[in-house]
C-alpha positions as CSV (number, residue, x, y, z in Angstrom):
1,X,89.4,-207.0,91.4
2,X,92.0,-204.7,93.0
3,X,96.2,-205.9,92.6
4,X,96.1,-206.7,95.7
5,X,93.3,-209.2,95.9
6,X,94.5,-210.5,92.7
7,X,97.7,-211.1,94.1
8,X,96.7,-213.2,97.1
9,X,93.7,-215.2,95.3
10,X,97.0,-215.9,93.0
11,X,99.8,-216.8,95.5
12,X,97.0,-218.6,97.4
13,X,96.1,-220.8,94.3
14,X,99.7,-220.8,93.8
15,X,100.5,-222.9,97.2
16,X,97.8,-224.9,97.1
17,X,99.3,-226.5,94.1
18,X,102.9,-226.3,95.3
19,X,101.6,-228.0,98.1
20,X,99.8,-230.7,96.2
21,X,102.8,-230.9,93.7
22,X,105.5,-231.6,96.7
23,X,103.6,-234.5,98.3
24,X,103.5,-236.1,94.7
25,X,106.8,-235.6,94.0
26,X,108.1,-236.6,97.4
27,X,105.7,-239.7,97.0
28,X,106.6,-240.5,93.9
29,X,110.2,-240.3,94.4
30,X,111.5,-237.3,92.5
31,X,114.1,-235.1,93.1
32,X,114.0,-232.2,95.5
33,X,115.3,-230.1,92.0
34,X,112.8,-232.0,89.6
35,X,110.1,-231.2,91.9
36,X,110.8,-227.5,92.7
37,X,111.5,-226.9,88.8
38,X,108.0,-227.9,87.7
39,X,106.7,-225.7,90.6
40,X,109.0,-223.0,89.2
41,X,106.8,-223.7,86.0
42,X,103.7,-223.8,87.3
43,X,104.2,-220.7,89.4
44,X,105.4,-218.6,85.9
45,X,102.7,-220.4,84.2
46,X,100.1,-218.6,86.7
47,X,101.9,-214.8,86.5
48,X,101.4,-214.9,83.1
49,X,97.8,-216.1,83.2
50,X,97.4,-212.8,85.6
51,X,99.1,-210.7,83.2
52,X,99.0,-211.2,79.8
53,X,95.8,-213.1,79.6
54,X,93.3,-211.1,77.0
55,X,91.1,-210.2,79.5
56,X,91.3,-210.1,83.6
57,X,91.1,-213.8,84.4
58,X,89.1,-215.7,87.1
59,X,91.8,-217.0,89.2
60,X,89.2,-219.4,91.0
61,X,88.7,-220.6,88.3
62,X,92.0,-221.2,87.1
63,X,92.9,-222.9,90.2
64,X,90.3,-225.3,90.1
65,X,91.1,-226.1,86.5
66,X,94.9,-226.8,87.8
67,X,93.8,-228.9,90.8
68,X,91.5,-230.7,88.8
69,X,93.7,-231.3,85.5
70,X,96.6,-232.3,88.2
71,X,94.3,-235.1,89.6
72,X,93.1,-235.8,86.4
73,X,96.3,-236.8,85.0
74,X,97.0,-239.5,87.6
75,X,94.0,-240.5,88.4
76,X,90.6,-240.4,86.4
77,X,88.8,-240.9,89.3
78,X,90.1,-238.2,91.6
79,X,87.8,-235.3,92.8
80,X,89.3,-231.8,94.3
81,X,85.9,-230.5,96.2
82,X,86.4,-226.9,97.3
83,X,84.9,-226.7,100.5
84,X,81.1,-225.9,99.8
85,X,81.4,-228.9,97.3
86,X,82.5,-230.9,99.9
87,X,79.9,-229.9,102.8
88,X,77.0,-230.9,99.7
89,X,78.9,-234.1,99.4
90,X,79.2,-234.7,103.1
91,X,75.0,-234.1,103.4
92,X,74.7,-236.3,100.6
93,X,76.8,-239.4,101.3
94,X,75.1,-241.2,103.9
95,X,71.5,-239.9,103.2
96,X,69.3,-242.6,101.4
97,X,69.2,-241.1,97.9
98,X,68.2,-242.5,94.3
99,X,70.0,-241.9,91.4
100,X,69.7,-243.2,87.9
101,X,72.5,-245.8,87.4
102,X,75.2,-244.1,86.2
103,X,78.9,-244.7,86.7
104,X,81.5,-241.8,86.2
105,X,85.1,-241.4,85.9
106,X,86.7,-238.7,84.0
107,X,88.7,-238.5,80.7
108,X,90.3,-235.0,79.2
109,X,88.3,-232.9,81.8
110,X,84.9,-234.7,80.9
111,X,82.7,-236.4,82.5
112,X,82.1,-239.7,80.8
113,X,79.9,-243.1,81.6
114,X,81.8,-246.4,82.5
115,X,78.8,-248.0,82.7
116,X,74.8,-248.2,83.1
117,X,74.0,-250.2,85.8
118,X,70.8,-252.3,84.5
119,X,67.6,-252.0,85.0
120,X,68.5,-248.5,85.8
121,X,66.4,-245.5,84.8
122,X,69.8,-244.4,83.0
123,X,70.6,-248.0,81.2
124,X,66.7,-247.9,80.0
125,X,67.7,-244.4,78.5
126,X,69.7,-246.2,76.0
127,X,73.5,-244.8,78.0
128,X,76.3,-246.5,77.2
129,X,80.1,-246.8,77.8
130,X,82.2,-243.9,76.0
131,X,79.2,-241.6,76.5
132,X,79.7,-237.6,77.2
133,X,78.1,-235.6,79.9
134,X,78.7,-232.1,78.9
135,X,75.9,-230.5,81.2
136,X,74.0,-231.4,84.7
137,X,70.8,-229.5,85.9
138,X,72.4,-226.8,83.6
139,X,76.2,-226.8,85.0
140,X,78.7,-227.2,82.8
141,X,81.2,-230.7,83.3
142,X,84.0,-229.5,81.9
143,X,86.6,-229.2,84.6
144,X,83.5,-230.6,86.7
145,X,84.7,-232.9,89.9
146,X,83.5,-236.3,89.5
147,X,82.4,-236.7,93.1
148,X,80.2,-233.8,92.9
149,X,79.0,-234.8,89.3
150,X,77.7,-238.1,91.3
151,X,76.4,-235.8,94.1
152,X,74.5,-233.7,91.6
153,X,72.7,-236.8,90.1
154,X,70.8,-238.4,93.8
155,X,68.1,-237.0,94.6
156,X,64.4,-237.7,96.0
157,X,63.2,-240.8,94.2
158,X,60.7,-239.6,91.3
159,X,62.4,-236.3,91.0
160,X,63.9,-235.6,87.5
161,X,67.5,-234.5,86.8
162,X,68.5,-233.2,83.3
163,X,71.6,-233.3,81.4
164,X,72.9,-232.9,77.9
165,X,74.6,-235.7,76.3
166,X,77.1,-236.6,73.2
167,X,76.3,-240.5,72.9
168,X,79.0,-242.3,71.0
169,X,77.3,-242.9,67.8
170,X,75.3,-239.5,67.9
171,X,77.5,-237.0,67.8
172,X,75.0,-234.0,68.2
173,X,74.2,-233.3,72.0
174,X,71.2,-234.0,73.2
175,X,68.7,-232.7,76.4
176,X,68.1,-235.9,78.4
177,X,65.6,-236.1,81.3
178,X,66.3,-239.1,83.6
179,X,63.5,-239.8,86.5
180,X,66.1,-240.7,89.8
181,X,64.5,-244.2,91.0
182,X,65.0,-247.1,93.1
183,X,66.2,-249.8,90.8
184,X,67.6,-253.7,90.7
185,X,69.1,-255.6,88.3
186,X,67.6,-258.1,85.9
187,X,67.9,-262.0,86.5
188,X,71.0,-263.5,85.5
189,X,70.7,-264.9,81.7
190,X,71.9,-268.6,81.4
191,X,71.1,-271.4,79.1
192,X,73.2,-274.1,77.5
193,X,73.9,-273.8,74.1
194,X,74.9,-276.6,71.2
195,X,77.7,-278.7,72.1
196,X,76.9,-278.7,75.5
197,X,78.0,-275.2,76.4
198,X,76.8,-273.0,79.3
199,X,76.1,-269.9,78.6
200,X,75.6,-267.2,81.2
201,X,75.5,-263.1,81.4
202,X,76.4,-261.4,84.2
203,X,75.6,-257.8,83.9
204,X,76.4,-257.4,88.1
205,X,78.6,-258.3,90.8
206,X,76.6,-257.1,93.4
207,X,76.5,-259.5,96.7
208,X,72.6,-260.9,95.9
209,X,74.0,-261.3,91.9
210,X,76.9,-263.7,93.0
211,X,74.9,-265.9,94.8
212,X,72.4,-265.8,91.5
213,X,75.7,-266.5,89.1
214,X,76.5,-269.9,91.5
215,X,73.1,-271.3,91.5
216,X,72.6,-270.7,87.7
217,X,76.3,-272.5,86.8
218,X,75.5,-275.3,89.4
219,X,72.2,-275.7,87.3
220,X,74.1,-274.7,83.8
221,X,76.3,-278.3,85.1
222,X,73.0,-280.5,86.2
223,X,71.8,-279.8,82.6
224,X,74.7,-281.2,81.1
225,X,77.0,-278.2,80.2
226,X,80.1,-279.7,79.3
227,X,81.8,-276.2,78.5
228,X,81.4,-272.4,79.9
229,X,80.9,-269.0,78.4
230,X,80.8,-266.2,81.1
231,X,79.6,-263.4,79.4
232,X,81.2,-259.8,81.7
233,X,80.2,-257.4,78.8
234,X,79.0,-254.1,80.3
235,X,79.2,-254.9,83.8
236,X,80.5,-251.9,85.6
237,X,78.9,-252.9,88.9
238,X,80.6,-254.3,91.5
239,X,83.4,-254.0,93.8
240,X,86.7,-255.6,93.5
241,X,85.8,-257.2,97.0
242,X,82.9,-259.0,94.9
243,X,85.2,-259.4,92.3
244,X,87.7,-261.5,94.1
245,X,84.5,-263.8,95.6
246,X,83.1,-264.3,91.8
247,X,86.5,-265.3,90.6
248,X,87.5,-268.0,93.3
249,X,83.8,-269.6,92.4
250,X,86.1,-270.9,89.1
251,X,89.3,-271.2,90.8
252,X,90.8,-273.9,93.6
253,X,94.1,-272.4,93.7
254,X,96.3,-269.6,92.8
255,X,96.7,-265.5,93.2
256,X,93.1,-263.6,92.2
257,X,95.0,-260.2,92.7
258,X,96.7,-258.4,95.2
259,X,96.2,-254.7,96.6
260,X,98.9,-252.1,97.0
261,X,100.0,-248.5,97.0
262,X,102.4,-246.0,98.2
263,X,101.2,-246.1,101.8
264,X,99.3,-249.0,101.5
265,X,101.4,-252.4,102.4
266,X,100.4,-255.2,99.8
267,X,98.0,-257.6,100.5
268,X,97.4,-260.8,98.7
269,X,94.0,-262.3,97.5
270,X,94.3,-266.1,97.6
271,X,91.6,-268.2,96.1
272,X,89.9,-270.9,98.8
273,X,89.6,-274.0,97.4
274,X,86.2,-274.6,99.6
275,X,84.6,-271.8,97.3
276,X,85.4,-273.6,94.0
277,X,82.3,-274.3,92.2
278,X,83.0,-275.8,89.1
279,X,86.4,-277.1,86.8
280,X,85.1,-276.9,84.0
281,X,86.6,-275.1,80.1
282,X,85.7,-271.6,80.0
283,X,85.8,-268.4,78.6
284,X,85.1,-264.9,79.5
285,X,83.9,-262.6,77.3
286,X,85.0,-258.9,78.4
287,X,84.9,-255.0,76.1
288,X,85.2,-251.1,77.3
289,X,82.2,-251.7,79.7
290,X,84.0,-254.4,81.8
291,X,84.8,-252.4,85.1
292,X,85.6,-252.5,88.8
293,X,85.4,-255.8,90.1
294,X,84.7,-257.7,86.8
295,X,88.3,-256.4,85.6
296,X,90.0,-257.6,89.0
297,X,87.6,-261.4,87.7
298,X,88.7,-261.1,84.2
299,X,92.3,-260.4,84.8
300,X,92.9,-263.5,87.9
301,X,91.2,-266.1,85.5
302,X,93.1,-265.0,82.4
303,X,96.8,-264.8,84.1
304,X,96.0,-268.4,86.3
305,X,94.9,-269.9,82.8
306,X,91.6,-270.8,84.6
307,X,90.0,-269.1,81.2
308,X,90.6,-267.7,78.0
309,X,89.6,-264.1,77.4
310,X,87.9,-263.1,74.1
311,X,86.9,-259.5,73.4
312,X,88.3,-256.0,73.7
313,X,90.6,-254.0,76.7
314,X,88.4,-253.6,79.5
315,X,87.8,-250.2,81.0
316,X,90.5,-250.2,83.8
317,X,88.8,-248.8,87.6
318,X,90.2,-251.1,90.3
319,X,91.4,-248.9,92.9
320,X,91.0,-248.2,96.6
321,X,90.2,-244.4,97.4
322,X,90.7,-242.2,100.2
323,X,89.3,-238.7,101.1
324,X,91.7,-236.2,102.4
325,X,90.6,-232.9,104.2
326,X,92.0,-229.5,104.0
327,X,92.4,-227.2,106.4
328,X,90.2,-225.0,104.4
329,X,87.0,-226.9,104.4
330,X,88.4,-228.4,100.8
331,X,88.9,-232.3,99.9
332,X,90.5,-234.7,97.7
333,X,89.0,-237.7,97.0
334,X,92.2,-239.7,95.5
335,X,93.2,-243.7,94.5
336,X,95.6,-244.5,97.9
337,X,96.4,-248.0,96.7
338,X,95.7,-249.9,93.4
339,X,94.8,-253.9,91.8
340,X,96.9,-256.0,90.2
341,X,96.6,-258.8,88.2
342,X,98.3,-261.8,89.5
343,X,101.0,-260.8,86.4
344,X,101.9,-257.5,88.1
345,X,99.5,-255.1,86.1
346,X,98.0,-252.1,87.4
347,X,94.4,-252.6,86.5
348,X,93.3,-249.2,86.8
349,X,96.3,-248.3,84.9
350,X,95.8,-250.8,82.1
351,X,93.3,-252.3,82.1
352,X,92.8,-256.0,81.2
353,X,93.7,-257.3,77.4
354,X,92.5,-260.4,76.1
355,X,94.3,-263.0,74.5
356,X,92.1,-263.1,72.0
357,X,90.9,-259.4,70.5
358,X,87.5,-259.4,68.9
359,X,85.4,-256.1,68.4
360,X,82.2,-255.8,70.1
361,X,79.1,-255.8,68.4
362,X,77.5,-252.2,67.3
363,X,74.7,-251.6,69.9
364,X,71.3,-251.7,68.9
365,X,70.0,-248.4,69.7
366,X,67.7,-246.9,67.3
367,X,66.4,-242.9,67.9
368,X,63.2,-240.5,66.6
369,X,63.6,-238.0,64.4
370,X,64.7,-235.5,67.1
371,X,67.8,-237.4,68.3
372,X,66.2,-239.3,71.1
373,X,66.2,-242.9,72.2
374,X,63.2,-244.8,71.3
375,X,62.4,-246.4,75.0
376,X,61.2,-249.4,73.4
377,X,64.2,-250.0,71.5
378,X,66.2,-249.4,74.0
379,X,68.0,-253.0,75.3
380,X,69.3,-253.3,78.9
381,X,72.1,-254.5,76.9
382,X,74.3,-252.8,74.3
383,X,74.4,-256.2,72.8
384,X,73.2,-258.3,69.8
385,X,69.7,-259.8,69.9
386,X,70.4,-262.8,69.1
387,X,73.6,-264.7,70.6
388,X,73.8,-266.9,67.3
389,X,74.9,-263.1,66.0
390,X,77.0,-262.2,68.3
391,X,80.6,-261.9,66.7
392,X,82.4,-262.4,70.2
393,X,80.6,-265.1,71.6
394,X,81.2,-267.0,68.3
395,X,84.7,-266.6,68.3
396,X,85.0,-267.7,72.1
397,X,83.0,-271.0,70.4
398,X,85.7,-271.5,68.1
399,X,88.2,-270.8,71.3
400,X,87.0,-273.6,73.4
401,X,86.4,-276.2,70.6
């Protein structure tokens, strides 16, 4: 690459990010001098890249690792799509697809899985919440934008798409082939336990699911529960839309959440006391795979003291996102407005706590000598077998008394 090439692929890369930098500092408030001194930084950050670096550098590729470690930092669910990425996204979008149940975000410039939706061909695969996509169809994650990570996985149902994976408790990668299919969640689990409690799980928020989760608690009540255990372990699925229409089937009154951001003027949820189902004792049981709309559930009936929370921090996603074009063909997809808990919390920023911290179970996954999940081991669950062993469900026994 000649100086002079090198020297506009640089200052181009350079105000790019200048310009990305002065709308966030502008937007967040800072200083005219705060924000040109970390652009003062970045910029001497970049000449030295170009000229002490041990070997001529790839200045794409540094500028795409900037954009995407800038985004990153506020937002683990922000894309920058340079503009080829972003016509494949485009052609992608609206076409009718199949995929294998996965849901993404991003954590120290990795791809990683929120959830598995279930019955997917990826939640049958044994993938779980924490887990590590270092490779798809041979391209390397790392720095990888998450949009076209999710653009990479559709594809013609019955076609196959392979990745390598670090699962949580198997620390060796490993080559996974997933078959893209159509898919739909298993029946809602419900039964009523000793002592009169209902127990139901509710691995989806999906619109068809919500309607599934009223009939089964208006049955759970007809056959004498007295008490409710809502069960929102690994469910990833579901807007915060759905979310707000789940959490007013427990509440008459009160704030479910409220939506707002920096150009985005708040807007309140209110529960409708004609979409109240039932009054009675509950708790929700909620761990790193709670997600999305369940979080924006969890959080109203915790801070209304409709229900007591038992479990771990949930995985914290409730934002609204916007795609901005660039002039060059380029994109950000980027969170515009975020959440809240009726108590003010950010839930994409913090996620929701229970009031009660219990660890989840270890999931029952067992693998062949080569690393690989046994299919029919594999539970559309990460959970315990048997509820009686469940250490969270017992402890939000002991909660309700």
């Amino acid at each position: 690459m000649s100086s002079r090439i090198k020297y506009l692929v640089v200052s181009a890369s350079t105000c790019l990010t200048v310009f990305l930098l002065l709308g966030w500092g502008v937007g967040r408030g800072a200083s005219q001098d705060d924000t040109l001194k970390h652009i003062g930084v970045f910029s001497e950050v970049v000449g030295y890249i170009q000229k002490q670096y041990v070997e001529e550098p790839d200045m794409k590729s540094v500028t795409m690792g900037a954009l995407d470690g800038m985004l990153e930092a506020i937002d683990p669910f922000a894309s920058y799509l340079s503009a080829d990425q972003y016509r494949e996204y485009l052609k992608n979008k609206d076409a009718k697809r199949s995929d294998v149940g996965l849901v993404l975000s991003k954590r120290y410039g990795t791809i990683v899985v929120v959830d598995a939706a279930p019955g997917s061909p990826a939640a049958k695969a044994g993938f779980t919440t924490g887990d590590m996509i270092e490779s798809i169809k041979g391209l390397p994650t790392r720095d990888m934008p998450l949009a076209y990570a999710n653009t990479l996985l559709q594809g013609d149902p019955g076609s196959d798409i392979e990745m390598s994976v670090v699962r949580v408790r198997h620390p060796e990668p490993q080559s996974v082939k997933l078959t893209r299919a159509g898919y739909s969640a298993p029946p809602i689990e419900s039964k009523v336990m000793a002592n009169g409690v209902g127990y139901i799980n509710v691995n989806s928020l999906s619109a068809s699911h919500l309607k599934e989760v009223a009939d089964a608690i208006k049955q759970l009540q007809r056959d004498g529960a007295k008490k409710l255990v809502v069960d929102l372990r690994y469910c990833g699925t579901g807007t915060p839309e759905e979310g707000i229409a789940f959490a007013n089937l427990f509440m008459k009154s009160g704030r479910i959440t409220y939506l707002k951001g920096q150009r985005v003027s708040e807007q309140d949820f209110n529960a409708d006391p004609a979409k109240d189902i039932t009054d009675l004792p509950m708790a929700v049981l909620i761990n790193r795979g709670t997600a999305d709309g369940a979080e924006v559930a969890a959080a109203a009936l915790q801070d209304n003291k409709r229900a007591q929370l038992v479990g771990e921090r949930s995985y914290g996603d409730a934002g609204q996102r916007k795609t901005l074009t660039m002039d060059d063909g380029s994109a950000i997809i980027l969170s515009v407005a975020k959440y809240y808990s009726p108590d003010g919390k950010a839930i994409q920023d913090t996620g929701v706590v229970p009031g009660t911290l219990v660890a989840d179970a270890e999931p029952q996954v067992e693998y062949d000598e080569n690393g690989d999940v046994i299919p029919s081991a594999t539970p559309e669950k990460t959970q315990p077998k048997k509820l009686e062993d469940d250490p969270v469900l017992k402890k939000a026994l002991e909660v309700l008394g």
